[in-house]
VMD Tcl script that draws the C-alpha trace (Angstrom):
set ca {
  {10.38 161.61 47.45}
  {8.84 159.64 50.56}
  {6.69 161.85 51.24}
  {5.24 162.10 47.77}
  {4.98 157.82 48.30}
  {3.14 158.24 51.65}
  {0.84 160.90 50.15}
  {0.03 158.65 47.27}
  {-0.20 155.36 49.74}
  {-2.34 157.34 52.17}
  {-4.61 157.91 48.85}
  {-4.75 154.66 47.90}
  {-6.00 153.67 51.26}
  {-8.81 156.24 51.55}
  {-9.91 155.50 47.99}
  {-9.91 151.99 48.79}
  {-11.82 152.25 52.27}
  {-14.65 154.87 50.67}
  {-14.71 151.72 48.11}
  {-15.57 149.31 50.54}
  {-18.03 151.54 52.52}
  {-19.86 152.34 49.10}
  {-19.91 148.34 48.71}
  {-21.18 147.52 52.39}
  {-23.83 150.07 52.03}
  {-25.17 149.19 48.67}
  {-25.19 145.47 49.86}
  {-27.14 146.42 53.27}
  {-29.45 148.58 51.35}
  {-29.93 145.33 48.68}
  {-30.81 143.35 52.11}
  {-32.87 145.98 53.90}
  {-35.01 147.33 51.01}
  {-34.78 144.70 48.40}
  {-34.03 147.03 45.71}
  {-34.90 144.71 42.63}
  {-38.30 144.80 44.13}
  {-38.31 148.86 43.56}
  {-36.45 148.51 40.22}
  {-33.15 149.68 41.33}
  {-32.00 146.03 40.94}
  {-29.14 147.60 38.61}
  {-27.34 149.28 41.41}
  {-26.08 145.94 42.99}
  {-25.59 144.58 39.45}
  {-22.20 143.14 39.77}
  {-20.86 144.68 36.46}
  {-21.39 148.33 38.10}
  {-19.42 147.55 40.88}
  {-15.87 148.20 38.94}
  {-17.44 151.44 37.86}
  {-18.05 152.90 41.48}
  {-14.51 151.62 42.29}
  {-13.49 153.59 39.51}
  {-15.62 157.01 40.03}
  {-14.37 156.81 43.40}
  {-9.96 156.11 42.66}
  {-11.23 159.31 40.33}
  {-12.82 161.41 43.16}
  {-10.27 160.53 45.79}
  {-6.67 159.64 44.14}
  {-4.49 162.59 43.12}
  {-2.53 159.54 40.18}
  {-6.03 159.25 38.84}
  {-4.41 155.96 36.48}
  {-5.96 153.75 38.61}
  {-9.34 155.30 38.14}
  {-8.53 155.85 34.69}
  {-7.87 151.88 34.06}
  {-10.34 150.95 36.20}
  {-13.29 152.71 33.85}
  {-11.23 151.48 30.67}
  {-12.26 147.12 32.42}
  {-15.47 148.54 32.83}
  {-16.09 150.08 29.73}
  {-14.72 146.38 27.83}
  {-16.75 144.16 30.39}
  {-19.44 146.57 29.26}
  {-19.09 146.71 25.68}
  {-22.59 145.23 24.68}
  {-24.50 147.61 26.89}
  {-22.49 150.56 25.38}
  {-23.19 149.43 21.86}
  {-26.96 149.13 22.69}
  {-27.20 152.30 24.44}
  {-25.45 154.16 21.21}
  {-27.01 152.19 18.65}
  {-26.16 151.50 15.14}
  {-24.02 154.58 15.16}
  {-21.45 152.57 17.71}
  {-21.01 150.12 15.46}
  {-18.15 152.72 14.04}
  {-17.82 154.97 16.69}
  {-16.79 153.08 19.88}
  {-14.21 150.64 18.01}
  {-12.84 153.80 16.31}
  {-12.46 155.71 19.67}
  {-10.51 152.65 21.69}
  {-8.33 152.47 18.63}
  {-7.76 156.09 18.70}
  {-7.46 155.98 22.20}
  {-4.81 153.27 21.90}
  {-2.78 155.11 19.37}
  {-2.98 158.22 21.48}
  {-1.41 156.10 24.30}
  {0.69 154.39 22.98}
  {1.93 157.54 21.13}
  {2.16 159.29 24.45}
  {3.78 156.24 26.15}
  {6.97 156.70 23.33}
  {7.55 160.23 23.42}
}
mol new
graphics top color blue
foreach p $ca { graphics top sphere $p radius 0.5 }
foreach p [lrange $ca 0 end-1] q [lrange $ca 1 end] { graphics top cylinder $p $q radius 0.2 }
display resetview
């Protein structure tokens, strides 16, 4: 059983270190090359930062609910650019799928 705890803390670390490297290098690169200038302003947006710390808990983390919970802020936080990306169509679609997706967890969550 401690082992399975170290293994997961050990994960949590690297996930969380590759998460701060990915930061610091976006951030120098922001500095060094001025990426709004080159229209790649949107990579240091600050509302895309929860969704590399997600991709990488995802990548790295063998308990991928941290990743998993992580994209579900980012996808709320996000909602408007969602609906605008999808169009009219998400006016049905994307509150339909979180309340699916909430039924379907909470379902699991009982059982």
């Amino acid at each position: 059983m401690s082992a399975v705890k170290a293994n997961n803390n050990r994960d949590t670390y690297r996930a969380t270190a590759v998460t701060l490297i990915v930061f610091g290098i976006l951030y120098l690169l922001e500095r060094l090359l001025d990426l709004s200038s080159m229209g790649l302003g949107w990579l240091t947006n600050k509302n895309n930062f929860l969704l590399y710390a997600a991709m990488v808990f995802l990548l790295l983390k063998h308990d991928k609910s941290v990743g998993l919970v992580l994209a579900g802020l980012w996808l709320i936080l996000n909602f408007g650019l969602i609906t605008a990306l999808l169009g009219t169509m998400s006016a049905y679609l994307l509150p339909l799928a979180l309340l699916l997706a909430g039924i379907l967890l909470y379902w699991l969550s009982t059982r």
